[in-house]
C-alpha positions in Angstrom: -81.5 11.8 15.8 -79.3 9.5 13.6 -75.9 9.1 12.4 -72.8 10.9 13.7 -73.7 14.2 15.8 -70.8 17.2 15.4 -71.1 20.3 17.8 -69.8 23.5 16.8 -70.0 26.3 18.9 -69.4 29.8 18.6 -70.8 33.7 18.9 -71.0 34.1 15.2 -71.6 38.0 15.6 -71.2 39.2 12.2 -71.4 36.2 9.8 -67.9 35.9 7.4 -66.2 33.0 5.4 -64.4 32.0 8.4 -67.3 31.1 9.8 -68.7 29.0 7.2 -65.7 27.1 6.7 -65.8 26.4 10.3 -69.0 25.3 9.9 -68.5 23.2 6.7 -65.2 21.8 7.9 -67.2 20.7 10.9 -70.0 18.9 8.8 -67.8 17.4 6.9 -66.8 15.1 10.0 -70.0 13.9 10.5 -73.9 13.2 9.9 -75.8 15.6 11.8 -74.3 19.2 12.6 -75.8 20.8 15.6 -75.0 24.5 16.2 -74.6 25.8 19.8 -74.4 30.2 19.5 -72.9 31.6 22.4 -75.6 33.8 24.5 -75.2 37.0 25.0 -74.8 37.3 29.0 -72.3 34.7 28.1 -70.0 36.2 25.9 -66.8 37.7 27.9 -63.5 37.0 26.1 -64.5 39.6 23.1 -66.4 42.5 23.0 -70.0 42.2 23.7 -71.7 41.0 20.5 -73.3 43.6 17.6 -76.1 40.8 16.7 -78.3 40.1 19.4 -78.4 36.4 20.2 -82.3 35.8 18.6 -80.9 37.0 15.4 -77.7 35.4 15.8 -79.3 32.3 15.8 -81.3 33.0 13.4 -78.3 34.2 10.8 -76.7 30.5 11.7 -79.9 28.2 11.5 -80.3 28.9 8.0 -76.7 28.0 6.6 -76.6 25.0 4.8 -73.9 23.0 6.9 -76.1 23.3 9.7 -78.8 20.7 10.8 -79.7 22.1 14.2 -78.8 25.4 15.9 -79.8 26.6 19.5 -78.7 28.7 22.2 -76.4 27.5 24.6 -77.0 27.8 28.6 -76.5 30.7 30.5 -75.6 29.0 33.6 -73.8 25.7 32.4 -72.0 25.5 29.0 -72.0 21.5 29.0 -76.2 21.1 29.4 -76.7 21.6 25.7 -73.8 18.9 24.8 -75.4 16.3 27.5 -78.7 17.1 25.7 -77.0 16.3 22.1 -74.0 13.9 23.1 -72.4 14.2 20.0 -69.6 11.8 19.0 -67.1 14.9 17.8 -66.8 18.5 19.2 -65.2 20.8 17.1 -63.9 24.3 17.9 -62.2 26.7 15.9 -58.8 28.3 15.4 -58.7 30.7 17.4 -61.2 29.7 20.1 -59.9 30.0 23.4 -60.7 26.5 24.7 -57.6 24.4 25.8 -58.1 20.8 24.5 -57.1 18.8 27.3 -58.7 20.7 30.0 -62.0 20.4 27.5 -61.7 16.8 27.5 -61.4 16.4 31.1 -64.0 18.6 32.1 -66.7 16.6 29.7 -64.7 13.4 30.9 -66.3 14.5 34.4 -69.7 14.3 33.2 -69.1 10.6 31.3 -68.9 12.5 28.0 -66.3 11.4 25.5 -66.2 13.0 22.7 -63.2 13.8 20.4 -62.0 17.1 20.4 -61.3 18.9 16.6 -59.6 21.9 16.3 -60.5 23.3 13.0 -57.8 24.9 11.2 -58.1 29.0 9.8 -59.9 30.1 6.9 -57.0 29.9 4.0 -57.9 32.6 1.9 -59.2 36.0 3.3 -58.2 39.1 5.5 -61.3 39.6 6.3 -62.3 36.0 8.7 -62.8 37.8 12.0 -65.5 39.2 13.3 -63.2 42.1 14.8 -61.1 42.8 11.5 -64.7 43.4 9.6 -65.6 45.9 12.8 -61.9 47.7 12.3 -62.5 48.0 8.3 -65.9 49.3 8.6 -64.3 52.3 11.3 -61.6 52.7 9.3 -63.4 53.0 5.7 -66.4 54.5 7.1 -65.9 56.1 10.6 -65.4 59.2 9.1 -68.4 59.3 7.0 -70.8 58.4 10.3 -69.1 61.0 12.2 -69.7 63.1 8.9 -73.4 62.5 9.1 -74.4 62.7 12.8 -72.6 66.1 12.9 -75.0 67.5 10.3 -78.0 65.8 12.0 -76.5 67.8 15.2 -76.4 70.9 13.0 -80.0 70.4 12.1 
């Protein structure tokens, strides 16, 4: 490892812009970008994720901003930033991480990185993973419904 590590972290459950400009904002700060996706046991502040974490990863080791991507811990969040000890941390908009309680709780482990909030995706309704799960039921709900009812009928 060389240069200036950068850890981003999210679910990243169905890729959208938001994402990558997260993602390329987050690069921009630094050398290396490494890429921890939230596992599934893990995930409790949203709905449990469409993508299953394998693929998940998957989806976000091939985008271009990012240098390394892994799984985070099921247990303990910080093991994977110990592992990396990156210079910057970045998390997004609306991540529900609050800064200072962030910095002290890797300040307990002698980790001292800064702390980047990474502002919204400007252009696009459509930068969350839950709006693009309300479209699709909106637009399409009734055509599903539509289509199991005849494979009922059947």
């Amino acid at each position: 490892m060389s240069g200036r590590r950068i850890v981003a972290t999210g679910t990243f459950d169905i890729l959208h812009p938001g994402h990558i400009y997260y993602l390329e904002e987050s690069k921009k700060l630094g050398d290396e970008l490494f890429v921890i996706v939230a596992r599934d046991i893990n995930v409790r502040h949203k709905p449990h994720p469409i993508v299953p974490e394998e693929q998940r990863l998957q989806i976000v080791a091939a985008l271009k901003p990012v240098d390394h991507a892994m799984l985070g811990d099921t247990q303990d969040m910080f093991l994977p930033i110990e592992k990396i000890h990156p210079e910057i941390i970045t998390i997004g908009f609306n991540q529900m991480f609050d800064e200072q309680k962030l910095g002290a709780q890797l300040a307990e482990r002698n980790l001292s990185p800064k702390i980047v909030r990474i502002g919204k995706f400007p252009n696009g309704d459509l930068s969350s993973s839950r709006l693009i799960v309300q479209r699709i039921i909106s637009k399409r709900g009734h055509e599903y419904r539509h289509l199991q009812e005849k494979s009922h009928d059947s």
